[in-house]
VEXLUMTI-23301 format. One record per atom (N, C-alpha, C, O): residue number from 1; residue in three letters; x, y, z. Coordinates in steps of 0.1 Angstrom, whole numbers. Each point is the difference from the previous one (the first is absolute). Layout:
N
k | r | east | north | up
NUM | ALA | X | Y | Z
...
This chain:
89
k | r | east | north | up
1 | UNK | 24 | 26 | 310
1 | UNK | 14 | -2 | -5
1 | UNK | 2 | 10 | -11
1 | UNK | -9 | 6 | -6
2 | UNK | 23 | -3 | 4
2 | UNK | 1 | 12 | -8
2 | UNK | 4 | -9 | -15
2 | UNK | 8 | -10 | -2
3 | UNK | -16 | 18 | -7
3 | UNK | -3 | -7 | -17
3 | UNK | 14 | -3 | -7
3 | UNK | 1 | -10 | -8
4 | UNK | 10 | 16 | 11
4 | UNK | 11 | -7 | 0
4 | UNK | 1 | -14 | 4
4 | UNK | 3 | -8 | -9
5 | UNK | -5 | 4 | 21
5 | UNK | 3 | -13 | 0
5 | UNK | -12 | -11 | 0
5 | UNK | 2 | -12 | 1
6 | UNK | -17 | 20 | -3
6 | UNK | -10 | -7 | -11
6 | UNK | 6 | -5 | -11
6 | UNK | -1 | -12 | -3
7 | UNK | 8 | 21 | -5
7 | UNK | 4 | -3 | -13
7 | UNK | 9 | -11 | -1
7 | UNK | -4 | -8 | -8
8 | UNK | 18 | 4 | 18
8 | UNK | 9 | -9 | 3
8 | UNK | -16 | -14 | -3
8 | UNK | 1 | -8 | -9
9 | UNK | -12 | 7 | 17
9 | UNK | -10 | -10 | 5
9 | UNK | -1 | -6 | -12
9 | UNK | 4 | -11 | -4
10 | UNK | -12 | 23 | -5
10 | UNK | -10 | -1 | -14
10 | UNK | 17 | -3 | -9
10 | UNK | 0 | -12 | -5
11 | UNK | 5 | 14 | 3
11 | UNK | 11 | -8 | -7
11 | UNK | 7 | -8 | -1
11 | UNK | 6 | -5 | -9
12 | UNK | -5 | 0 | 24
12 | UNK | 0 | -14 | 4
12 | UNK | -13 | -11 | -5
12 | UNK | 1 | -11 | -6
13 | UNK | -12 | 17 | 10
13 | UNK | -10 | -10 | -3
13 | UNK | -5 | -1 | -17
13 | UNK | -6 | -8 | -8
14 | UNK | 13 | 21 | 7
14 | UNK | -1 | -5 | -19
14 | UNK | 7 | -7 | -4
14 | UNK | -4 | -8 | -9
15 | UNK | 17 | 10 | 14
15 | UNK | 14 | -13 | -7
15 | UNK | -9 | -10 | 9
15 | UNK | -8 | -2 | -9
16 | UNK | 5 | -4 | 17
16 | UNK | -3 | -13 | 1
16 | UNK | -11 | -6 | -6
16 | UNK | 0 | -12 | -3
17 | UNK | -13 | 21 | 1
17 | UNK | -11 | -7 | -7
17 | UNK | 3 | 1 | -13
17 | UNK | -3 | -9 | -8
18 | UNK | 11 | 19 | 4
18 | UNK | 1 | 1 | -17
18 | UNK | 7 | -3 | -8
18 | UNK | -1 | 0 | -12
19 | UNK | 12 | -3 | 19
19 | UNK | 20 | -4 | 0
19 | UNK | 8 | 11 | -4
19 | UNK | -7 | 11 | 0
20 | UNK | 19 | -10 | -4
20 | UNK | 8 | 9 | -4
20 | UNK | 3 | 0 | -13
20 | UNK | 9 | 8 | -3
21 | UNK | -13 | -14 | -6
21 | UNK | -4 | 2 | -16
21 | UNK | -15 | 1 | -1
21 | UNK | -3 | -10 | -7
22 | UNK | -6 | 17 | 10
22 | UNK | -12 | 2 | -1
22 | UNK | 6 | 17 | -7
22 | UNK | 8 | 8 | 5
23 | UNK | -14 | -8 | -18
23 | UNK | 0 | 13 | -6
23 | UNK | -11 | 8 | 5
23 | UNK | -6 | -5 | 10
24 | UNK | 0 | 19 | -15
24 | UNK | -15 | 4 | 4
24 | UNK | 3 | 9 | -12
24 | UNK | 10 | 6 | -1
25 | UNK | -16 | -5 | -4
25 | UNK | 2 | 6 | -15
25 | UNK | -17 | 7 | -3
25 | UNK | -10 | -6 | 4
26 | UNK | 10 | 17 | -12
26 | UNK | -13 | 6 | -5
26 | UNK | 4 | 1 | -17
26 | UNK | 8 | 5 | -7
27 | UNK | -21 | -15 | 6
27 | UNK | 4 | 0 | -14
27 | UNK | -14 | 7 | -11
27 | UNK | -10 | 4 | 5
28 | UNK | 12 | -3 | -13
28 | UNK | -12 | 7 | -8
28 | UNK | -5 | -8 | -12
28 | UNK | 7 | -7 | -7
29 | UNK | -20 | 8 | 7
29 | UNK | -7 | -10 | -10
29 | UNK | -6 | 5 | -9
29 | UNK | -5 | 11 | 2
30 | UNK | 4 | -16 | -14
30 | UNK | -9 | 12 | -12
30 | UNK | -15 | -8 | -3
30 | UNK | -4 | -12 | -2
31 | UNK | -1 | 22 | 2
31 | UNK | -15 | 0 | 3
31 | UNK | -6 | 12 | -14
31 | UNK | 5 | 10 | -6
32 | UNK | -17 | -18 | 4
32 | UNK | -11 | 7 | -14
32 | UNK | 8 | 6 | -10
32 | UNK | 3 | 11 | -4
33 | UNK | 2 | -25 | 1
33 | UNK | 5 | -3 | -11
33 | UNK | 13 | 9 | -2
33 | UNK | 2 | 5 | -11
34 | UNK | 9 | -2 | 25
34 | UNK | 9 | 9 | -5
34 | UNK | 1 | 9 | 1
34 | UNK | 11 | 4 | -1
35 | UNK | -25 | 7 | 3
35 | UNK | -5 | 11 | 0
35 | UNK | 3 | 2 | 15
35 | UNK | 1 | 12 | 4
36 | UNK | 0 | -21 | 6
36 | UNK | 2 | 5 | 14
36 | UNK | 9 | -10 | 3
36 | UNK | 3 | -11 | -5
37 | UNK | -1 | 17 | 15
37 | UNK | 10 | -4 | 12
37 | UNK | -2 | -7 | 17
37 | UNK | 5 | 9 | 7
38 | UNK | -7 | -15 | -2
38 | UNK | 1 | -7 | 14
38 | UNK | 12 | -2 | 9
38 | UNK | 7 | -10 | -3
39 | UNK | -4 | 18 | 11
39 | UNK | 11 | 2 | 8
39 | UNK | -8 | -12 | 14
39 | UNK | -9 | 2 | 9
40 | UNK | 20 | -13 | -13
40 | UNK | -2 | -9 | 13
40 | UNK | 8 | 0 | 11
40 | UNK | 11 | -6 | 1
41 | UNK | -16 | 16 | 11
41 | UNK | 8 | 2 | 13
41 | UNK | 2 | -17 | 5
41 | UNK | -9 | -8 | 1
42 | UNK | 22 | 6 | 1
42 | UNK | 3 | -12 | 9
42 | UNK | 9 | -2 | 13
42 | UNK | 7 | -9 | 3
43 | UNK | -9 | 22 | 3
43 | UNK | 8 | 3 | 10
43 | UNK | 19 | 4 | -6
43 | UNK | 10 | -6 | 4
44 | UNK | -11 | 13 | -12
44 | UNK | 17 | 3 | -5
44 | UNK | 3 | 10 | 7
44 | UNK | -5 | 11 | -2
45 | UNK | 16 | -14 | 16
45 | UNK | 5 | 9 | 6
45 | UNK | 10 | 8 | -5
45 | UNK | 5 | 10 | 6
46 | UNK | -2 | -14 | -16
46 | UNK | 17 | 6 | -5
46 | UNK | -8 | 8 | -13
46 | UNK | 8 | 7 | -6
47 | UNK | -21 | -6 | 1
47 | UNK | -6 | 12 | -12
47 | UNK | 4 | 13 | 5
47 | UNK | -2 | 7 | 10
48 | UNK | 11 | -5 | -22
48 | UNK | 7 | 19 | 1
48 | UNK | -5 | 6 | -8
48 | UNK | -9 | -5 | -6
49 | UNK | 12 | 17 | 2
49 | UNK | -1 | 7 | -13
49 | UNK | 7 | -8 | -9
49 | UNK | -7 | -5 | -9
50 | UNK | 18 | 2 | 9
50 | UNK | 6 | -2 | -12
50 | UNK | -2 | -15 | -6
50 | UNK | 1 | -4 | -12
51 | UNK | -6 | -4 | 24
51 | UNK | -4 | -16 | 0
51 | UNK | -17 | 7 | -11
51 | UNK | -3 | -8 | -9
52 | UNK | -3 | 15 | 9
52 | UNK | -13 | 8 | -3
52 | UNK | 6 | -3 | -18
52 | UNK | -4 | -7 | -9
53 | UNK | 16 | 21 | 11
53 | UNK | 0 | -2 | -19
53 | UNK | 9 | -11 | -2
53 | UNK | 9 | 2 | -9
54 | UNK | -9 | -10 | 13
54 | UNK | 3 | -11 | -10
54 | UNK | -14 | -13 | 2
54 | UNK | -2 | -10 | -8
55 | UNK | -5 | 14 | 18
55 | UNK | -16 | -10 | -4
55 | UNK | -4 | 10 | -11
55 | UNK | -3 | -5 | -11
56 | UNK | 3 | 19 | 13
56 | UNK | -6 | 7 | -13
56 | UNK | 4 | -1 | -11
56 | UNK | -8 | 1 | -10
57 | UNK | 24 | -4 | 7
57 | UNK | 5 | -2 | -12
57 | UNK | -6 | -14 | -7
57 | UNK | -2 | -2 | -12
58 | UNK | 0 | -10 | 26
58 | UNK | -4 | -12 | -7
58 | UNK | -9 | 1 | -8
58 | UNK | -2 | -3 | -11
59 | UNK | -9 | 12 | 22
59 | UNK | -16 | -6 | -3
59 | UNK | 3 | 8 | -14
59 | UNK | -4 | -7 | -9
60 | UNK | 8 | 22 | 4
60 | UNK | -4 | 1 | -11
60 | UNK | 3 | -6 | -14
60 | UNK | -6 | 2 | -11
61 | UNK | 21 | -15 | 14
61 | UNK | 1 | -4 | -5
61 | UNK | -12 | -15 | -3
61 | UNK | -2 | -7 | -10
62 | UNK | -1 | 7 | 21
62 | UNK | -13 | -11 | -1
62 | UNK | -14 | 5 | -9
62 | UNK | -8 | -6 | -8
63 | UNK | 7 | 14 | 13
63 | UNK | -8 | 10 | -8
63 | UNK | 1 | 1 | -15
63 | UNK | -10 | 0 | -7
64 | UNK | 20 | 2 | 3
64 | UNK | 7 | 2 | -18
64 | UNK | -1 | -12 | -6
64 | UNK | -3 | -2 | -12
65 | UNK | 6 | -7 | 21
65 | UNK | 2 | -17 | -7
65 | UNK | -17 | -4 | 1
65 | UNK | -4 | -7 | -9
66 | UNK | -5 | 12 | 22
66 | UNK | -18 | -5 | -4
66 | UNK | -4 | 8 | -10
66 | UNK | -8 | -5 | -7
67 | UNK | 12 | 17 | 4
67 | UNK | -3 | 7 | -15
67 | UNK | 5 | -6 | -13
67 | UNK | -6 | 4 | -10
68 | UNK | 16 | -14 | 8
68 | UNK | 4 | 0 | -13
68 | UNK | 8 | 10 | 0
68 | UNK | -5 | 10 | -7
69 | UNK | 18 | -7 | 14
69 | UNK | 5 | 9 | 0
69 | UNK | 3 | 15 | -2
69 | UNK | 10 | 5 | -4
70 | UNK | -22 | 0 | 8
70 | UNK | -8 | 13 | 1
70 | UNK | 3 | 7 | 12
70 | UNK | -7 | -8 | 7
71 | UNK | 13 | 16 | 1
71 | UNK | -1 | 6 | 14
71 | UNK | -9 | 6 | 0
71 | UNK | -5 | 7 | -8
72 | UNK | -1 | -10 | 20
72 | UNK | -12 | 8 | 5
72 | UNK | 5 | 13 | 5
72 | UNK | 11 | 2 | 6
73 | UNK | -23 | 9 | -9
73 | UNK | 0 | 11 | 5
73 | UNK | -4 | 3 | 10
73 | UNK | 6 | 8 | 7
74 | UNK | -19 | -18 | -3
74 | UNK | -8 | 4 | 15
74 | UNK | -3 | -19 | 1
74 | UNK | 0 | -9 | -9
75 | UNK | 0 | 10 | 24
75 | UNK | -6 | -11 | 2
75 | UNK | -6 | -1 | 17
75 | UNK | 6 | 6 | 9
76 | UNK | -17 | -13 | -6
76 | UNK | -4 | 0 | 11
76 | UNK | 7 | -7 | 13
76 | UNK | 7 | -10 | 0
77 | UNK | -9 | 16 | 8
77 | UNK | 12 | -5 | 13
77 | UNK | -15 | -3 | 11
77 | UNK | -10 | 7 | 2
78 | UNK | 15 | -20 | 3
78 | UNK | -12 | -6 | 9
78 | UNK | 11 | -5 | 15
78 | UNK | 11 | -4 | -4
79 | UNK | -12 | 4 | 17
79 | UNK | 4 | -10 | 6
79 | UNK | -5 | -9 | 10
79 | UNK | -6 | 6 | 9
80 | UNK | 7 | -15 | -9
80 | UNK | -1 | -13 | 7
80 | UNK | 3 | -5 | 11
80 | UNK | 6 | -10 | 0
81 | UNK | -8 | 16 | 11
81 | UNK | 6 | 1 | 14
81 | UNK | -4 | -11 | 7
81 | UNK | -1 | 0 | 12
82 | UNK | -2 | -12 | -19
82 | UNK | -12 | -9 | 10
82 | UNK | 8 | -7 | 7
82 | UNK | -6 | -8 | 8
83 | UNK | 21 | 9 | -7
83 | UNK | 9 | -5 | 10
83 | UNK | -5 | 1 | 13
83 | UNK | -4 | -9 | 7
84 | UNK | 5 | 24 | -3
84 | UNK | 1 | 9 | 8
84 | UNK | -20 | 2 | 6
84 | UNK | -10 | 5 | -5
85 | UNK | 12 | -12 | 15
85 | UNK | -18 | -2 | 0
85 | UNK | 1 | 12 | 18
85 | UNK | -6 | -4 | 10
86 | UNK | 10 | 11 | -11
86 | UNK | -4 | 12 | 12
86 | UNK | -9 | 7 | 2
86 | UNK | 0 | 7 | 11
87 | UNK | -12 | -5 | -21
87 | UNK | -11 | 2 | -2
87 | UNK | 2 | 17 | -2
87 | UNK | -8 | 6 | 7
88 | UNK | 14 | 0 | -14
88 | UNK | 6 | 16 | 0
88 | UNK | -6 | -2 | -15
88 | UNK | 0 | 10 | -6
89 | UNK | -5 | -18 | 1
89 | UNK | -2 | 5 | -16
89 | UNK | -18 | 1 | 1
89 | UNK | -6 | 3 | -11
């Protein structure tokens, strides 16, 4: 079958197991004490560039507020793909 109308399949069977208000969002978690970062992939089909700087804008503001309102200069970036079990990692 041509992947076009795979896709019609796989998006049918997602609105029905998942419903039509099922978000899928990647959200980011702070880790060793603030000093790092955890990008939790959750399947977000709609992550752009610009959807990018405004998680980046959050996290640094999450970042400032685990400092005592200090911005960090550097901080560690980790991610968390354990959604995604395809065995590519």
């Amino acid at each position: 079958m041509p992947a076009s109308n795979m896709k019609l399949v796989t998006g049918l069977g997602a609105l029905t197991s998942l419903g039509a208000d099922r978000i899928l969002t990647t959200r980011v978690a702070l880790r060793d004490n603030g000093t790092g970062i955890v990008l939790v992939g959750g399947g977000d089909p709609l992550l752009s560039s610009s959807n990018l700087d405004v998680l980046a804008s959050r996290t640094v503001a999450a970042l400032t507020a685990a400092a005592g309102g200090v911005a960090p200069t550097t901080a560690r970036l980790f991610i968390n793909d354990s959604l995604f079990s395809d065995g590519t990692r």
